[in-house]
C-alpha positions in Angstrom: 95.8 69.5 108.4 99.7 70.7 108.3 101.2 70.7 104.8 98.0 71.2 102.8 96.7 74.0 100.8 93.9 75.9 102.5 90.9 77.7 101.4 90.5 81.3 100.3 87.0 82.9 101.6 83.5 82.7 100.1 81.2 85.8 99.8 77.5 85.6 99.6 74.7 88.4 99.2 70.9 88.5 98.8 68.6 91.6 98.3 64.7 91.1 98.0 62.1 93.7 97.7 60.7 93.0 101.2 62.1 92.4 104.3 61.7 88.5 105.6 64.1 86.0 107.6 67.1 86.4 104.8 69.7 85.3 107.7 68.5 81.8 107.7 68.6 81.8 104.1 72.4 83.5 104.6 73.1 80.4 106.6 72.4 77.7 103.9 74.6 79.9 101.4 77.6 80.3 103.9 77.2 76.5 104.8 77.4 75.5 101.0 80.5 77.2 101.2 82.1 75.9 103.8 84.5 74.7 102.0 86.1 77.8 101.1 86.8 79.0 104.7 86.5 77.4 108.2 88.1 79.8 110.5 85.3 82.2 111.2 81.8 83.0 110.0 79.7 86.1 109.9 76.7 87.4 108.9 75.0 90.9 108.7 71.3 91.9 107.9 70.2 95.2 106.7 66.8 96.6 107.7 66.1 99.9 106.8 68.9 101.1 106.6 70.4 99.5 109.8 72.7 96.9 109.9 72.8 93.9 112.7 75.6 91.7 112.2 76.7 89.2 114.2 80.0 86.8 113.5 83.2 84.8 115.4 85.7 81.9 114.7 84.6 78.3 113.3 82.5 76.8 111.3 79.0 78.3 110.2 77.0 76.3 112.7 79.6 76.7 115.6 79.2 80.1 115.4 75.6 80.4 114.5 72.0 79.0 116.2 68.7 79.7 116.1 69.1 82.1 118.6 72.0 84.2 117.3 69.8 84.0 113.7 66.8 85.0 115.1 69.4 88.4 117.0 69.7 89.7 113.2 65.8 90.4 112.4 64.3 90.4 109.2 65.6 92.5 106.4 65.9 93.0 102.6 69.6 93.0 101.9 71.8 90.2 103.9 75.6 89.4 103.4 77.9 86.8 104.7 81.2 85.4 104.5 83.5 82.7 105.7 86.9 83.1 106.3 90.1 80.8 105.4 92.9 83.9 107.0 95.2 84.8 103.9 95.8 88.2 105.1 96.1 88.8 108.8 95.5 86.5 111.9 92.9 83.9 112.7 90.8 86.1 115.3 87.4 87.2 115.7 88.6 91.2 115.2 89.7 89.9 111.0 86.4 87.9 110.8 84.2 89.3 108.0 81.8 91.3 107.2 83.3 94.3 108.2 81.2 96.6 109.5 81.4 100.5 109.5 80.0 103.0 110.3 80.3 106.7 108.4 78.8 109.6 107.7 77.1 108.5 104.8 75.4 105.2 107.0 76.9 101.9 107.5 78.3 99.2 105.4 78.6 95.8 106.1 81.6 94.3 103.4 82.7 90.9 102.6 86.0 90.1 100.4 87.5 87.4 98.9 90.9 87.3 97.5 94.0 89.3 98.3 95.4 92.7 98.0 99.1 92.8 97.0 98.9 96.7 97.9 97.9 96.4 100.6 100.6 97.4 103.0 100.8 100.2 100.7 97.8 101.7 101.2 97.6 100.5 104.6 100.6 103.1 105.7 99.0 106.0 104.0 96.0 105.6 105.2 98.0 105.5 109.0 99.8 108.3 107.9 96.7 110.4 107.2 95.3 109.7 110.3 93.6 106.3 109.6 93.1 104.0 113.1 93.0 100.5 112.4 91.0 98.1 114.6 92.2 94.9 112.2 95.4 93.2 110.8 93.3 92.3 107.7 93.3 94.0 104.2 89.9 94.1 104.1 89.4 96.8 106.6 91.7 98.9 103.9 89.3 98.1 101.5 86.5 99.5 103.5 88.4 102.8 104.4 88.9 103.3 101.0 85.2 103.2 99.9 84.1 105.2 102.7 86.9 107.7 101.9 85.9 107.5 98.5 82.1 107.7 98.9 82.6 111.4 100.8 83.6 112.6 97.4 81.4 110.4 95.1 77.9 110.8 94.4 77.0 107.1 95.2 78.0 104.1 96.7 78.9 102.4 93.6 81.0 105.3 92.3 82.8 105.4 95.3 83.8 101.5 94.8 84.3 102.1 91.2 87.1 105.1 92.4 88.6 102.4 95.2 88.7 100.3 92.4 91.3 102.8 91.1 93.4 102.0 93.3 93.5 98.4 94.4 96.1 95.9 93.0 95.4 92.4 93.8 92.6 89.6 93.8 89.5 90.9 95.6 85.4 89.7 94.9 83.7 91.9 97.2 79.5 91.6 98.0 78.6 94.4 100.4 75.4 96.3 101.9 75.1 100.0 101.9 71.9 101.8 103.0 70.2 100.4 100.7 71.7 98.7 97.7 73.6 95.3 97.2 76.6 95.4 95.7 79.6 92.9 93.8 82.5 93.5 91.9 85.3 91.5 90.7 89.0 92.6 90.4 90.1 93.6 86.7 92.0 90.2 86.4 88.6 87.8 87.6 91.4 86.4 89.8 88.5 85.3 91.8 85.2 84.2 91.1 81.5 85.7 91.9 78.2 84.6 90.3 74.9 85.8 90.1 71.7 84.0 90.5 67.5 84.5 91.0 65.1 82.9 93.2 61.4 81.7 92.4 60.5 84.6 94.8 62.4 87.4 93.1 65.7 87.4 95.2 68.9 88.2 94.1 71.6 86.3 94.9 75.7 86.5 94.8 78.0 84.4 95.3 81.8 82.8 95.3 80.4 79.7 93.7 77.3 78.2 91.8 76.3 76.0 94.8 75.4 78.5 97.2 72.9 79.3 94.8 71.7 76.0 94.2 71.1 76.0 98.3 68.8 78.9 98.0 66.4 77.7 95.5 68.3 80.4 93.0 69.1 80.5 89.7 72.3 80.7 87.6 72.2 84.2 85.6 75.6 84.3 85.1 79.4 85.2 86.5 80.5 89.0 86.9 83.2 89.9 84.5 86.4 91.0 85.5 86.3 94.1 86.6 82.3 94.9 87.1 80.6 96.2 89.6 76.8 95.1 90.0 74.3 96.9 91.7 70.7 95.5 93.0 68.5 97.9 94.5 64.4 98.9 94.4 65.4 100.0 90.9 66.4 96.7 89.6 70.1 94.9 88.4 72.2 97.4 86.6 76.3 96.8 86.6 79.2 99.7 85.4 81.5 98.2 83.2 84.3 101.3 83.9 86.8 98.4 84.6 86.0 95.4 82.3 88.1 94.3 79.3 91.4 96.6 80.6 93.3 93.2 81.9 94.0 89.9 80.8 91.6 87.6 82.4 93.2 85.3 85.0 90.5 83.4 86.8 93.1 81.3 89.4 93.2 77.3 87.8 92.9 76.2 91.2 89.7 76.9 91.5 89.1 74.0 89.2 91.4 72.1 90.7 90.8 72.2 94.3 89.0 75.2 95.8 86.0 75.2 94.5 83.0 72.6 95.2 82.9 70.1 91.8 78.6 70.6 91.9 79.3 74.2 90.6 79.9 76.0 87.6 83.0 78.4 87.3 82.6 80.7 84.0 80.8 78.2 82.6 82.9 75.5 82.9 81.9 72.1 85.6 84.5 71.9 88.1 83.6 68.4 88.0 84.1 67.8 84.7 87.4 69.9 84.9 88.8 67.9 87.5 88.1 64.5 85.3 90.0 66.1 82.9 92.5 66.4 84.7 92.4 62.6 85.5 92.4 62.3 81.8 95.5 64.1 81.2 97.3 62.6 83.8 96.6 58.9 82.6 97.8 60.5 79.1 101.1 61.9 80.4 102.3 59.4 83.8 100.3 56.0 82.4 100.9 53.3 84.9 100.5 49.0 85.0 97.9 49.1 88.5 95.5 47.1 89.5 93.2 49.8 91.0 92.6 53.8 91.1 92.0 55.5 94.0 91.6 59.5 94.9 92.4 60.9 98.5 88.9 62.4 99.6 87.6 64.7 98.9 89.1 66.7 95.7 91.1 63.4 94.3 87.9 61.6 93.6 87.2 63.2 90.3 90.5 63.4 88.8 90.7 59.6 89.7 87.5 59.1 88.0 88.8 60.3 84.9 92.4 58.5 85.0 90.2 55.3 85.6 88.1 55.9 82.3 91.3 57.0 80.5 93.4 53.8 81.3 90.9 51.2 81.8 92.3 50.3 85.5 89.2 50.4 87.5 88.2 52.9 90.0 87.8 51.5 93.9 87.3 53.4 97.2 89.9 52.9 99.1 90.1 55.7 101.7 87.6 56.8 103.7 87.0 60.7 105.1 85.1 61.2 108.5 83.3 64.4 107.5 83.3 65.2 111.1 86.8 66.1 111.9 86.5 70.1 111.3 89.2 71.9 109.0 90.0 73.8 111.4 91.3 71.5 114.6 94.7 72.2 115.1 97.4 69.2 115.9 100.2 71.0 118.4 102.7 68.3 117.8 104.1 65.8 115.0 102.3 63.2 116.7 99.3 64.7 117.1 99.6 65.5 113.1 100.3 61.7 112.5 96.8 60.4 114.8 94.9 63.4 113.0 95.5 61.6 109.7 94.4 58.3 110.7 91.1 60.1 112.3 90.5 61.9 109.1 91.2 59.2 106.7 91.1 55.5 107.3 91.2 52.9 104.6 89.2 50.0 103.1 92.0 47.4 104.1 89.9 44.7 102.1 90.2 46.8 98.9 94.0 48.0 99.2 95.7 44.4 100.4 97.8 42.8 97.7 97.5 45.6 95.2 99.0 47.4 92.7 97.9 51.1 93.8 97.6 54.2 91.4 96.5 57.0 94.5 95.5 60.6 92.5 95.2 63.6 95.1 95.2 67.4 94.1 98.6 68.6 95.5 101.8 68.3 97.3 102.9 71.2 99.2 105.0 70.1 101.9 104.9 66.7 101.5 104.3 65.7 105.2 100.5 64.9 104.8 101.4 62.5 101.7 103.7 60.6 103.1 101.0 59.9 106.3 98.8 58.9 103.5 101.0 56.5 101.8 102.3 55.2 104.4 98.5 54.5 105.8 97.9 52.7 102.2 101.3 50.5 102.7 99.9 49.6 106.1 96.8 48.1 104.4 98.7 45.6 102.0 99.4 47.8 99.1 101.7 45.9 97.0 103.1 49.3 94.8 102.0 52.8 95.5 102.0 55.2 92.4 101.0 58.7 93.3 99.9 61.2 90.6 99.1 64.3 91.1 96.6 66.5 89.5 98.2 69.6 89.4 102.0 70.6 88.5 104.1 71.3 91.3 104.6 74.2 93.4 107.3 76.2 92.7 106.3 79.8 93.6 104.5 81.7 96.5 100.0 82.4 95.9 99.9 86.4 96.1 96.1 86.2 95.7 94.1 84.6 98.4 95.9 81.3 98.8 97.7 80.4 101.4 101.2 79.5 100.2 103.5 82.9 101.0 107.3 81.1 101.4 109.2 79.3 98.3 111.1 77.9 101.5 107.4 75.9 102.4 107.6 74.4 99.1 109.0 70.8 98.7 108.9 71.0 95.2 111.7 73.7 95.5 115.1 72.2 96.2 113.9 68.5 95.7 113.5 67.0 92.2 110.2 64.9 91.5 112.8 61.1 92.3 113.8 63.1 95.3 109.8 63.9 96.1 109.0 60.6 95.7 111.3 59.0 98.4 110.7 61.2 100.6 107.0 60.2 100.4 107.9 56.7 99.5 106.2 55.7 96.6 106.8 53.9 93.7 106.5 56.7 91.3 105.4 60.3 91.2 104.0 62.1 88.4 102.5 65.6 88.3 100.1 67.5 85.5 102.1 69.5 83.4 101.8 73.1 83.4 100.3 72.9 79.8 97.5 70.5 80.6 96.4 72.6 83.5 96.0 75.7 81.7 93.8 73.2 79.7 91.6 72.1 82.2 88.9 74.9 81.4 89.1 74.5 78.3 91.7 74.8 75.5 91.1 78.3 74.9 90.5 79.9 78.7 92.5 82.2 80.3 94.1 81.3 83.6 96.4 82.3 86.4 98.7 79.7 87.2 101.2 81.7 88.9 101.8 79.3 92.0 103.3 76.9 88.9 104.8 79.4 86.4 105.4 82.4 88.2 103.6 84.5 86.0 101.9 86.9 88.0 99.8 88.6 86.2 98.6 91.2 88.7 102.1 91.9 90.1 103.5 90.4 93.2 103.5 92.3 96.8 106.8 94.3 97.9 105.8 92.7 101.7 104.2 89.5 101.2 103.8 87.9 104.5 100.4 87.1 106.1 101.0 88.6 109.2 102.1 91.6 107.8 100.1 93.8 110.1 100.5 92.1 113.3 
């Protein structure tokens, strides 16, 4: 929908010892995912040593069935992705995983995150006589490892040497000949875990819950800046680039990106998010009569305003889980029907009351109002909107989709201004301080989209199309 943040990526790898159906097994990873990134899907297995891949635009059962599944064979080493376009054009040329083809074999890589370098290298790598097929960075990524592994003597070196000289948010999982491999950007902008299977499978991923869909294990989160490897020989990680930057995991991870069954560096991104409720009730307490969160990431910060103020918690909007993220409204009208077909609410629950509605952001303010104006509709009596994260002020440089100060309605409008234009009663956002919280007191954050602190630099050309 227009005027909301969108997703990043997610990344997901699996290596076993034999070879066995791991694309179906890709499948349920990718599909616990889904969140992350509904523009395209893609999948590629490796068996011995060659890589079928197969991959297009939509979500992970659009673009796959049991006959495309069955295409890819059996293998031992399997990644996937699915893409939210932060870099580069929705089309099935950017769709991921990359797949290339050098003198050393293939490789089949996946990334999530965003290079703020990227045009950089991009132009030296034209002006040395590089051919590009795609507008994404990713394909810059995998021309530097390939470059990289002619002078390296192993995959992993060569990523460790790309590493060298990438600047940005990137979690990569990719297949070589014969070895899995993830790494994490020095900064852990971005998130990748770890995880084991009852049947000896290794397993990485964006987020906790695409484990939990293979029957794997927790072991624990890459640090910033490692690369792991898992081959016939075992799990063994370099460490080259770990401890050299501030850790700056991005806070809205916990606050809307990822799924709130997972674990983030420990920390439940449920129990984050009720946090969050908590802090809210603590710094914009209101006189309601019921709390309410705008499916699906308001439920749990309204959760935990309701047990902070007492007010109880009702359902009063309801999300059809069957309009796809990705359905594009042409026209303003079209936007204001696709907000009634997403959400509808419990008029029975609303009528005659004193509202408190908790959702995760504001961007453009467009969708809100729709919202609000669908909860007036039902016989709300007062509408008091709290939001559980501070307001935009500056442009995402790192995989999220907000590249323009000029998009942002918190820029230029004050929060009274905000809150006619949305028309509710009051508004009240998280305070920069509190979110930095929300992990707990002592973690280590980038809030950049709030602050402006960048903490891996910002991009001298920023704008997604930037290769078109």
């Amino acid at each position: 929908m227009q005027g909301m943040i969108h997703e990043e990526c997610g990344v997901f790898g699996i290596w076993q010892e034999t070879d066995s159906d791991l694309a179906r097994l890709v499948y349920h990873g990718l599909t616990a995912l889904q969140h992350r990134g509904q523009e395209a899907a893609g999948i590629a297995v490796n068996s011995d040593r060659i890589i079928r891949y197969h991959k297009g635009l939509g979500l992970v059962h659009e673009v796959f069935d049991d006959a495309e599944l069955d295409k890819l064979g059996k293998g031992n080493i399997a990644v996937g992705h699915v893409r939210y376009s932060t870099s580069g054009s929705n089309s099935v040329m950017n769709s991921q995983p990359m797949v290339v083809k050098h003198v050393k074999g293939q490789l089949a890589l996946c990334h999530n995150g965003n290079l703020t370098n990227s045009y950089e290298l991009r132009r030296s790598l034209e002006l040395s006589g590089c051919i590009f097929q795609t507008t994404s960075d990713t394909e810059v990524i995998s021309y530097l490892i390939t470059r990289n592994r002619l002078t390296t003597p192993s995959i992993e070196a060569a990523v460790g040497r790309t590493m060298d000289e990438l600047k940005g948010a990137y979690s990569l999982v990719m297949t070589s000949p014969a070895k899995l491999i993830g790494c994490r950007d020095p900064y852990g902008l971005r998130p990748l875990c770890m995880g084991k299977t009852d049947e000896g499978a290794y397993v990485l991923a964006s987020e906790s819950c695409a484990l939990d869909a293979v029957g794997a294990v927790l072991i624990r989160e890459l640090e910033p800046g490692e690369i792991v490897i898992i081959d016939k020989d075992g799990v063994r990680s370099i460490k080259d680039h770990c401890a050299k930057k501030p850790h700056s995991l991005c806070v809205f991870e916990y606050i809307y990106f990822a799924r709130p069954d997972s674990v983030i560096e420990g920390v439940s991104v449920h129990e984050a998010r009720r946090r969050a409720g908590a802090f809210l009730a603590e710094e914009h307490p209101c006189d309601a009569d019921m709390v309410m969160g705008v499916p699906d990431s308001g439920i749990d910060a309204a959760m935990g305003y309701a047990e902070a103020t007492g007010i109880p918690y009702g359902m009063g909007l309801v999300k059809n889980k069957y309009i796809g993220r990705t359905f594009i409204a042409p026209d303003q009208d079209s936007r204001n029907k696709l907000v009634r077909l997403k959400l509808n609410t419990i008029d029975s629950a609303i009528k005659g009351k004193r509202i408190v509605l908790i959702d995760d952001s504001i961007v453009r303010g467009t969708t809100s109002a729709r919202i609000v104006k669908l909860i007036r509709q039902a016989g709300a009596k007062e509408v008091h909107m709290r939001i559980s994260a501070p307001p935009f002020l500056f442009p995402c440089y790192y995989g999220t989709d907000v590249d323009s100060k000029n998009s942002l309605i918190a820029n230029g409008h004050s929060i009274e201004d905000i809150a006619k234009m949305i028309d509710v009663d009051s508004l009240g956002f998280l305070s920069v301080e509190n979110a930095l919280r929300l992990a707990g007191d002592n973690a280590e954050v980038c809030a950049a989209c709030f602050n402006g602190d960048y903490p891996a630099g910002a991009p001298q050309v920023a704008e997604k199309e930037r290769f078109e």
